[in-house]
VMD Tcl script that builds the backbone (N, CA, C; Angstrom):
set m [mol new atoms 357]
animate dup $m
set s [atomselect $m all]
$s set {name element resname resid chain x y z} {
  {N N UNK 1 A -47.268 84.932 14.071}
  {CA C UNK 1 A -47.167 83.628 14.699}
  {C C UNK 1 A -48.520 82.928 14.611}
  {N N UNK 2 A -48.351 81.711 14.137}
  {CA C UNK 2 A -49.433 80.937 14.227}
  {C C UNK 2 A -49.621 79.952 15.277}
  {N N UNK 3 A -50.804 80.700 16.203}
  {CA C UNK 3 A -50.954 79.104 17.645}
  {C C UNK 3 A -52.663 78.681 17.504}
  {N N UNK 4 A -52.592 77.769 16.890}
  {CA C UNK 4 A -54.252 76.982 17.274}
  {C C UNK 4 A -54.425 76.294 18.367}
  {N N UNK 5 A -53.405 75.703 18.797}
  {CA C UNK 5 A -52.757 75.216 19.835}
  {C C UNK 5 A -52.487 75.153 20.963}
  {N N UNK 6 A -53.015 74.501 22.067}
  {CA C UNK 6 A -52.083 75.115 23.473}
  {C C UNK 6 A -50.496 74.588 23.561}
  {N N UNK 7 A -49.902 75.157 23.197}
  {CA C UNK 7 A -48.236 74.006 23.503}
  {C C UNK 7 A -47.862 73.172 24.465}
  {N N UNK 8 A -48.756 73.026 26.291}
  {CA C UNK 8 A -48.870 72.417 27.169}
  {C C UNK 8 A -49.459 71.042 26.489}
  {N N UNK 9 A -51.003 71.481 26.563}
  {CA C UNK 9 A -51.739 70.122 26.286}
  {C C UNK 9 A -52.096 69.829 25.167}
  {N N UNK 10 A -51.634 70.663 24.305}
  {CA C UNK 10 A -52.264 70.759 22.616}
  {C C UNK 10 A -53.765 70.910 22.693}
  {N N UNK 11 A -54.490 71.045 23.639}
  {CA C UNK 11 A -55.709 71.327 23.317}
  {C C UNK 11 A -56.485 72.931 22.612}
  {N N UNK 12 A -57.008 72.514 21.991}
  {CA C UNK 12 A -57.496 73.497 20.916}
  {C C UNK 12 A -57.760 74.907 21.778}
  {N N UNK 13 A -56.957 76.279 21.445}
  {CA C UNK 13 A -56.963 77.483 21.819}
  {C C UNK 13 A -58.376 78.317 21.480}
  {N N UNK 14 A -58.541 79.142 22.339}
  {CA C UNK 14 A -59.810 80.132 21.859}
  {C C UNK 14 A -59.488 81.480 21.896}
  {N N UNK 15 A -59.952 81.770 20.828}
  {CA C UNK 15 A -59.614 83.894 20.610}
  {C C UNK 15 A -60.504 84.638 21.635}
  {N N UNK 16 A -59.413 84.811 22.584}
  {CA C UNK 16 A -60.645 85.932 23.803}
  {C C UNK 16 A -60.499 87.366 23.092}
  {N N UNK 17 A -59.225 87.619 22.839}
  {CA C UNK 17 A -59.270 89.137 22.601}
  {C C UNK 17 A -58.582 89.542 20.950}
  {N N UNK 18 A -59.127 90.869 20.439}
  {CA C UNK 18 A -58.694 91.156 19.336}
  {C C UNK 18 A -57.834 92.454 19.925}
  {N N UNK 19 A -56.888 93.207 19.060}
  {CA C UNK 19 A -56.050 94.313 19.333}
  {C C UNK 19 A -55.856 95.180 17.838}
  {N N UNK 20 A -55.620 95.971 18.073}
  {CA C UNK 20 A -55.566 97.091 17.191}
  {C C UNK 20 A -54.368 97.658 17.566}
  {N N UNK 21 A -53.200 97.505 16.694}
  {CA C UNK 21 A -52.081 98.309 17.300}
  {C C UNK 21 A -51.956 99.665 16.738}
  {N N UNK 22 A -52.692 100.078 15.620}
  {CA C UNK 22 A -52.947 101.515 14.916}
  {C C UNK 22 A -53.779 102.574 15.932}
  {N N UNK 23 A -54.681 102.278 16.760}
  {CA C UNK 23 A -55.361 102.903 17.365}
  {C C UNK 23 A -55.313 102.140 18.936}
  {N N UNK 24 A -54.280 101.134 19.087}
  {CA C UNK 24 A -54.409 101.055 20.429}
  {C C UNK 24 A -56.339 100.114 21.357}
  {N N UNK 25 A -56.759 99.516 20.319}
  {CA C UNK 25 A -57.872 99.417 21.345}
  {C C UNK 25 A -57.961 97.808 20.574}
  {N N UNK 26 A -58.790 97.221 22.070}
  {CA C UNK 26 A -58.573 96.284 22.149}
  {C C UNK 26 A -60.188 95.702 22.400}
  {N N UNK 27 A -60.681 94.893 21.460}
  {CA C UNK 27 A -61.772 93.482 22.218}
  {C C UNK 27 A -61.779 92.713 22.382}
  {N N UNK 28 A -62.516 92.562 23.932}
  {CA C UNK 28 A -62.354 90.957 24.487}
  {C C UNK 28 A -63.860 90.428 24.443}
  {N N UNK 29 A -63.618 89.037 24.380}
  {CA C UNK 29 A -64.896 88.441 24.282}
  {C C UNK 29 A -64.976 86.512 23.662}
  {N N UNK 30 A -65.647 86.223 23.110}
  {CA C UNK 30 A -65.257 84.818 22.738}
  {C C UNK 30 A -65.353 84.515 21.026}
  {N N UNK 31 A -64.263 84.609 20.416}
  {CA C UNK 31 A -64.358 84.977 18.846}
  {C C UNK 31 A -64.315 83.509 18.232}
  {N N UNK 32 A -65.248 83.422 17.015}
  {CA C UNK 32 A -64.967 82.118 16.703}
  {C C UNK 32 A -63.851 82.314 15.612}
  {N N UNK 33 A -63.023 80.975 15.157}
  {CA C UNK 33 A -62.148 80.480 14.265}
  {C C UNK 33 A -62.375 80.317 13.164}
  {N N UNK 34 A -61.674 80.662 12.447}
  {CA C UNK 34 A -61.631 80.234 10.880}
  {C C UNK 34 A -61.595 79.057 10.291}
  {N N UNK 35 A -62.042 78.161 9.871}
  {CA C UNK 35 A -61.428 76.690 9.723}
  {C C UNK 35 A -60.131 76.755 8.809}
  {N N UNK 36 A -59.615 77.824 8.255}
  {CA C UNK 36 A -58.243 77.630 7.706}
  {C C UNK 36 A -56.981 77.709 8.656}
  {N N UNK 37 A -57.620 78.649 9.878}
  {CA C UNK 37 A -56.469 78.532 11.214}
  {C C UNK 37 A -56.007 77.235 11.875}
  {N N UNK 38 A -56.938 76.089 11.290}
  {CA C UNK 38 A -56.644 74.503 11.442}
  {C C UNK 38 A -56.123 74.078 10.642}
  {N N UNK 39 A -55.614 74.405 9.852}
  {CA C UNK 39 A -54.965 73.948 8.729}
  {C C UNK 39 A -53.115 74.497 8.863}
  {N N UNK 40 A -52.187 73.315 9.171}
  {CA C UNK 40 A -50.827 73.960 9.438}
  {C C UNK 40 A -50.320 74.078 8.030}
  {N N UNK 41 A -49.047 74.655 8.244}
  {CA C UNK 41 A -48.472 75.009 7.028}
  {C C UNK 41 A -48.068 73.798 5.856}
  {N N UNK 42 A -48.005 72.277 6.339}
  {CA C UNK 42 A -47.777 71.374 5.356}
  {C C UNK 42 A -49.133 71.463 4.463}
  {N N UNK 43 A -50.215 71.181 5.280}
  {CA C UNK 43 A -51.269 71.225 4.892}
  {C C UNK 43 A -51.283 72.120 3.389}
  {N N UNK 44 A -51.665 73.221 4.047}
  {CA C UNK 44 A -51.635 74.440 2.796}
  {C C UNK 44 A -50.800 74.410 1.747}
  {N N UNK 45 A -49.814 74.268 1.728}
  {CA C UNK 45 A -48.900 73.662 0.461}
  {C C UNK 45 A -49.659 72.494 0.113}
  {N N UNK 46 A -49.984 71.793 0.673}
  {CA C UNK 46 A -50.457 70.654 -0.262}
  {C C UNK 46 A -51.894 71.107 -0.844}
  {N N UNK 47 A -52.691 72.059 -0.278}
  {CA C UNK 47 A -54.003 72.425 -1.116}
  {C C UNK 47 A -53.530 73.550 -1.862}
  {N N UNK 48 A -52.425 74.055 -1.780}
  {CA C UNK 48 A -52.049 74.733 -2.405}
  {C C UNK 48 A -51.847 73.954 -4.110}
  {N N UNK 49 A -50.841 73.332 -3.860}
  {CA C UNK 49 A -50.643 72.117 -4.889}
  {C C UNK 49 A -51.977 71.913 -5.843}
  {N N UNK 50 A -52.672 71.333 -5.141}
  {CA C UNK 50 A -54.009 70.624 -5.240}
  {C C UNK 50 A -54.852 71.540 -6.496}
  {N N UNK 51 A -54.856 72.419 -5.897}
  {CA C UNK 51 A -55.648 73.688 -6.508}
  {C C UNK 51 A -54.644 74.351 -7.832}
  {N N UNK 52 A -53.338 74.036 -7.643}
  {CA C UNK 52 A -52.656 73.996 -8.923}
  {C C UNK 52 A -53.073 73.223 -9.965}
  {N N UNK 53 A -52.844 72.341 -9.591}
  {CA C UNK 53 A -53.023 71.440 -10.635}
  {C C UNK 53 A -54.893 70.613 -10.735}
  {N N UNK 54 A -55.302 71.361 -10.499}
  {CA C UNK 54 A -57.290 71.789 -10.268}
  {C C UNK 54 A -57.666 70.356 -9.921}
  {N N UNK 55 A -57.496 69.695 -8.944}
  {CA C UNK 55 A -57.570 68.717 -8.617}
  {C C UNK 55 A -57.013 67.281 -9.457}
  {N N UNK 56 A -56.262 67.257 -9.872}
  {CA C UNK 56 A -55.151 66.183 -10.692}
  {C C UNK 56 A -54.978 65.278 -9.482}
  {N N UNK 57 A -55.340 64.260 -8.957}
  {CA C UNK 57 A -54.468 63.906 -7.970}
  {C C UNK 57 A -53.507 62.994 -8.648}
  {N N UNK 58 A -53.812 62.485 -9.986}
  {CA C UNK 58 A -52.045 61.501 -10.992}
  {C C UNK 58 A -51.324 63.118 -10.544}
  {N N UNK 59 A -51.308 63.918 -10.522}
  {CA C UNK 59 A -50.617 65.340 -10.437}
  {C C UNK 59 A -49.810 65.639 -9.461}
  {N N UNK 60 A -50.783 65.762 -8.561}
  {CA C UNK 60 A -50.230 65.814 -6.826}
  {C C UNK 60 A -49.483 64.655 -6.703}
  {N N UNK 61 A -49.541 63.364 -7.057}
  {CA C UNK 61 A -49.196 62.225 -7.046}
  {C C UNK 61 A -48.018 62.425 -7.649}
  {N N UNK 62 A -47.363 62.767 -8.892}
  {CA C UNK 62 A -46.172 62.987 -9.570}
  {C C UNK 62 A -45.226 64.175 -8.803}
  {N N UNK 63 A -45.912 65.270 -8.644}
  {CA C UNK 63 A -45.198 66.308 -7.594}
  {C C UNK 63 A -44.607 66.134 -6.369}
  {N N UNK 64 A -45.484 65.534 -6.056}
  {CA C UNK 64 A -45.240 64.777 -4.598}
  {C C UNK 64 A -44.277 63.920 -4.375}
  {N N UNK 65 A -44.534 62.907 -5.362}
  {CA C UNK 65 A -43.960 61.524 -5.027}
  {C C UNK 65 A -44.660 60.644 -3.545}
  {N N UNK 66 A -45.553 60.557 -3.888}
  {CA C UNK 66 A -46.567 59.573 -2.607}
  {C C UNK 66 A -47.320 59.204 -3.582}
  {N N UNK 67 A -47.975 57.975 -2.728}
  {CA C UNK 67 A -49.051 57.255 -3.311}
  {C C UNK 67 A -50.705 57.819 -3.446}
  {N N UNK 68 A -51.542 57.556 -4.293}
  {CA C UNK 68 A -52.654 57.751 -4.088}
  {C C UNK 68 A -53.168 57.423 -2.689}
  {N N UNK 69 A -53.134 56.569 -1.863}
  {CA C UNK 69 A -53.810 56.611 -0.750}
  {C C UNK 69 A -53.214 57.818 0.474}
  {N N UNK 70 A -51.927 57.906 -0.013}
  {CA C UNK 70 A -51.510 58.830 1.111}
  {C C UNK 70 A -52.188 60.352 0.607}
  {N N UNK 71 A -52.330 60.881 -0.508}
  {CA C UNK 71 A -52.915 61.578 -1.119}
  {C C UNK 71 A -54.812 61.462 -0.515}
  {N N UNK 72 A -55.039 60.552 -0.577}
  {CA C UNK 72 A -56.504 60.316 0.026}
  {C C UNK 72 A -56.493 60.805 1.281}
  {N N UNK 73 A -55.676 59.992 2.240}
  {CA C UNK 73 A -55.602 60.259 3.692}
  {C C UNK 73 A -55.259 61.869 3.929}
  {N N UNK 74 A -54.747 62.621 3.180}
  {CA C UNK 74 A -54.175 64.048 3.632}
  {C C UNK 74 A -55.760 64.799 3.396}
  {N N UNK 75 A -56.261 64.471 2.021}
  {CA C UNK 75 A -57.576 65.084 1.846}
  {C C UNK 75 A -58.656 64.999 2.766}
  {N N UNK 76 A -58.648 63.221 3.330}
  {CA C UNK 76 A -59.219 63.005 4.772}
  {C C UNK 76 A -58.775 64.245 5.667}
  {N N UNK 77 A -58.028 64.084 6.217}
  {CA C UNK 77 A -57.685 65.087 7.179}
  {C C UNK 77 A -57.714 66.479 7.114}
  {N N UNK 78 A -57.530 67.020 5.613}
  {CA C UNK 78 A -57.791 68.426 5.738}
  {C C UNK 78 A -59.785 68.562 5.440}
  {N N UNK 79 A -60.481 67.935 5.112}
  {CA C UNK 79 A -61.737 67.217 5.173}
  {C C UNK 79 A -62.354 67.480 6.544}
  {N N UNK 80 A -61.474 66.634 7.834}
  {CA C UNK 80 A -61.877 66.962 8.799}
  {C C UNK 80 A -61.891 68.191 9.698}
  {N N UNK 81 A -60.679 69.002 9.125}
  {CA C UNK 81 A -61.042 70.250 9.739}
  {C C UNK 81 A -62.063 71.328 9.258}
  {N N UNK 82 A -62.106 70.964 8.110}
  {CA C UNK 82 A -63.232 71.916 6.842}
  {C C UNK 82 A -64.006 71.552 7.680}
  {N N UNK 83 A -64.834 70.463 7.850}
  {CA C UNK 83 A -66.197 69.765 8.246}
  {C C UNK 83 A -66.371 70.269 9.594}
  {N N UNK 84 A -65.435 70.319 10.759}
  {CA C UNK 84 A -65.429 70.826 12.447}
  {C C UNK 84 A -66.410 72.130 11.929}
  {N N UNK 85 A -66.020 73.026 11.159}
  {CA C UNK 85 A -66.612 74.718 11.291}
  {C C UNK 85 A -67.645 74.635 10.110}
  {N N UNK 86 A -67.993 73.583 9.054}
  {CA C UNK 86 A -69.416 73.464 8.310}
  {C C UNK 86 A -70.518 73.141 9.165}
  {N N UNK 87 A -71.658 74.031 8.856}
  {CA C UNK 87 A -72.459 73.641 9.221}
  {C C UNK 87 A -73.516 73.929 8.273}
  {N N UNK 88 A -73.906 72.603 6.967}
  {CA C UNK 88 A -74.966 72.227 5.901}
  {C C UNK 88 A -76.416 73.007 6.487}
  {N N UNK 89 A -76.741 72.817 7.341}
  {CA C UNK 89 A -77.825 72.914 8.124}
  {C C UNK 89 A -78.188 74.652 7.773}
  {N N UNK 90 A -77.425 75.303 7.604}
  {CA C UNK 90 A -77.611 76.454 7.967}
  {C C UNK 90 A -77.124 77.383 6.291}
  {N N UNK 91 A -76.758 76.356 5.062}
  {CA C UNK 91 A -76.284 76.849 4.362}
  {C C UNK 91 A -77.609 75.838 2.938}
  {N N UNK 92 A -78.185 77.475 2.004}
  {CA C UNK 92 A -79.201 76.685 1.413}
  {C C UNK 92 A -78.527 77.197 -0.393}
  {N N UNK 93 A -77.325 77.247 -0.027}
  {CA C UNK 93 A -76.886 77.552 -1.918}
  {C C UNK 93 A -76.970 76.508 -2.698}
  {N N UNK 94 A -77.210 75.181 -2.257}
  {CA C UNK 94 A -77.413 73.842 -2.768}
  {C C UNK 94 A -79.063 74.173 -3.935}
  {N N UNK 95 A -79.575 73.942 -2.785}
  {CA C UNK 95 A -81.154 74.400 -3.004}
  {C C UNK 95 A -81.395 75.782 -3.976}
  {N N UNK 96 A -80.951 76.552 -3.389}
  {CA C UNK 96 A -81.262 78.327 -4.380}
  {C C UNK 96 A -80.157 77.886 -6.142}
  {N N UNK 97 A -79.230 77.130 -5.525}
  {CA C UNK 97 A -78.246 76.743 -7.079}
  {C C UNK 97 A -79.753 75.953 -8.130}
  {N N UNK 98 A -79.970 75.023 -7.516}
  {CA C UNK 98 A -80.874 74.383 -8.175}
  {C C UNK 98 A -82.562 75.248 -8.547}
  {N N UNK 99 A -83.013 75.908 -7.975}
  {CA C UNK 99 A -83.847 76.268 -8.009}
  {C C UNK 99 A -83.606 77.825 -9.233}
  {N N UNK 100 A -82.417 78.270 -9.354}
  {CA C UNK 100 A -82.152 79.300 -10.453}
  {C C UNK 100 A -82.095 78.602 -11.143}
  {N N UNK 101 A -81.284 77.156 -11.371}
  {CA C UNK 101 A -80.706 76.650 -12.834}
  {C C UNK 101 A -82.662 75.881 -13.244}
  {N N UNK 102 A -83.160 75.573 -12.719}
  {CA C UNK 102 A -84.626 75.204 -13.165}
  {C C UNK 102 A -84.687 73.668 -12.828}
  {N N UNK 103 A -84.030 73.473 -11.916}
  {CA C UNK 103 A -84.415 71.704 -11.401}
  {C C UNK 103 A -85.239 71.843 -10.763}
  {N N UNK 104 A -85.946 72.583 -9.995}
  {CA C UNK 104 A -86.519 72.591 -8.754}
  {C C UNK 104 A -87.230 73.696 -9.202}
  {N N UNK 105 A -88.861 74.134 -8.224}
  {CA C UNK 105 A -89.768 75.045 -8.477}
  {C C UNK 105 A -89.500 75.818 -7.002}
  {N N UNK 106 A -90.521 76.690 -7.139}
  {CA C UNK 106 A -90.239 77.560 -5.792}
  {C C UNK 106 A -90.924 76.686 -4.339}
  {N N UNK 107 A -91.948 76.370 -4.556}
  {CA C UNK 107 A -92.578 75.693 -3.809}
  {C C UNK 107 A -91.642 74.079 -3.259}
  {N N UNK 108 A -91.150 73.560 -4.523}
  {CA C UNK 108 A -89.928 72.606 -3.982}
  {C C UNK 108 A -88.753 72.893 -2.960}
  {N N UNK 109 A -88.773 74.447 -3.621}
  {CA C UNK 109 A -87.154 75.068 -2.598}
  {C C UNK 109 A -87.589 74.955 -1.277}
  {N N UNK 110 A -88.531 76.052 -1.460}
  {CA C UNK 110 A -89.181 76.215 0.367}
  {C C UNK 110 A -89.138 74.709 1.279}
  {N N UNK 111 A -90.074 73.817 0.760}
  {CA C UNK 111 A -90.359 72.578 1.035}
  {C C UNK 111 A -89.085 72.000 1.692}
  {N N UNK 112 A -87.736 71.882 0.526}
  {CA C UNK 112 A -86.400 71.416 0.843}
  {C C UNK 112 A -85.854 72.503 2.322}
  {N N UNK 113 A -86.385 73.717 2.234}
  {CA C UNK 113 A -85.734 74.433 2.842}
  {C C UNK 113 A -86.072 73.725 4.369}
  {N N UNK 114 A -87.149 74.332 4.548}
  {CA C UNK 114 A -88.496 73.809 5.884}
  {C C UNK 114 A -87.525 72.273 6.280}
  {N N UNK 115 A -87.774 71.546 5.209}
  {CA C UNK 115 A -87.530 70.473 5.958}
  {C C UNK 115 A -85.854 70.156 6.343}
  {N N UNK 116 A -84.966 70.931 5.669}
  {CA C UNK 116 A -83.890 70.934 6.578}
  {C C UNK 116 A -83.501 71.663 7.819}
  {N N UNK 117 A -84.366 72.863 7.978}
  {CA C UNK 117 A -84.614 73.422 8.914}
  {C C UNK 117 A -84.891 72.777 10.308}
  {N N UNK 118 A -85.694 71.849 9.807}
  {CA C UNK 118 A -86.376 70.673 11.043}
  {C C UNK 118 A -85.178 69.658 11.357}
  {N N UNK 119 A -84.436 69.335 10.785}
  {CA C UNK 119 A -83.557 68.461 11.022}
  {C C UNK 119 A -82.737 69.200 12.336}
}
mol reanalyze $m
mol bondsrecalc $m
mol representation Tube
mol addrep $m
């Protein structure tokens, strides 16, 4: 069963406890979320889609039968749940990508690094 959900107020659920039904044991505590557990099942078929056809949206667009903007707006929205659980700040594969392929020196990386750090 999938609940992200409260079904009362719809306000967004939190994982207190994990369970083990092989061994019976159980942890409680405050677990964070996956950002794909925000994502309902229309959703996923449609990135499912998406990723079929390796981003085609004339593609998704023909499969579908919707318009490009409604196609925009769904990407919006699955966009916004990706983005809730990103956090750039804390992720430097941008920087280390560039700095293996030879755009950038070591002393540039650090520099880029430091100063997103500060942000």
């Amino acid at each position: 069963m999938k609940l992200g959900n409260c079904p009362v107020c719809k306000g967004e659920l939190e994982i207190r406890r994990y369970h083990c039904r092989h061994c019976d044991i159980s942890f409680d505590g405050s677990f964070s979320r996956n950002w794909l557990e925000g994502i309902n099942e229309s959703q996923m078929e449609f990135i499912k889609l998406f990723l079929l056809v390796q981003g085609n949206l004339t593609e998704v667009q023909k499969k579908l039968g919707i318009s490009y903007p409604t196609i925009k707006n769904r990407l919006a929205q699955i966009n916004q749940i990706i983005i809730k659980e990103y956090s750039p700040m804390d992720d430097y594969s941008d920087i280390l990508g560039d700095l293996e392929e030879g755009f950038i020196d070591v002393d540039e990386a650090l520099a880029m690094i430091n100063k997103r750090r500060e942000k």
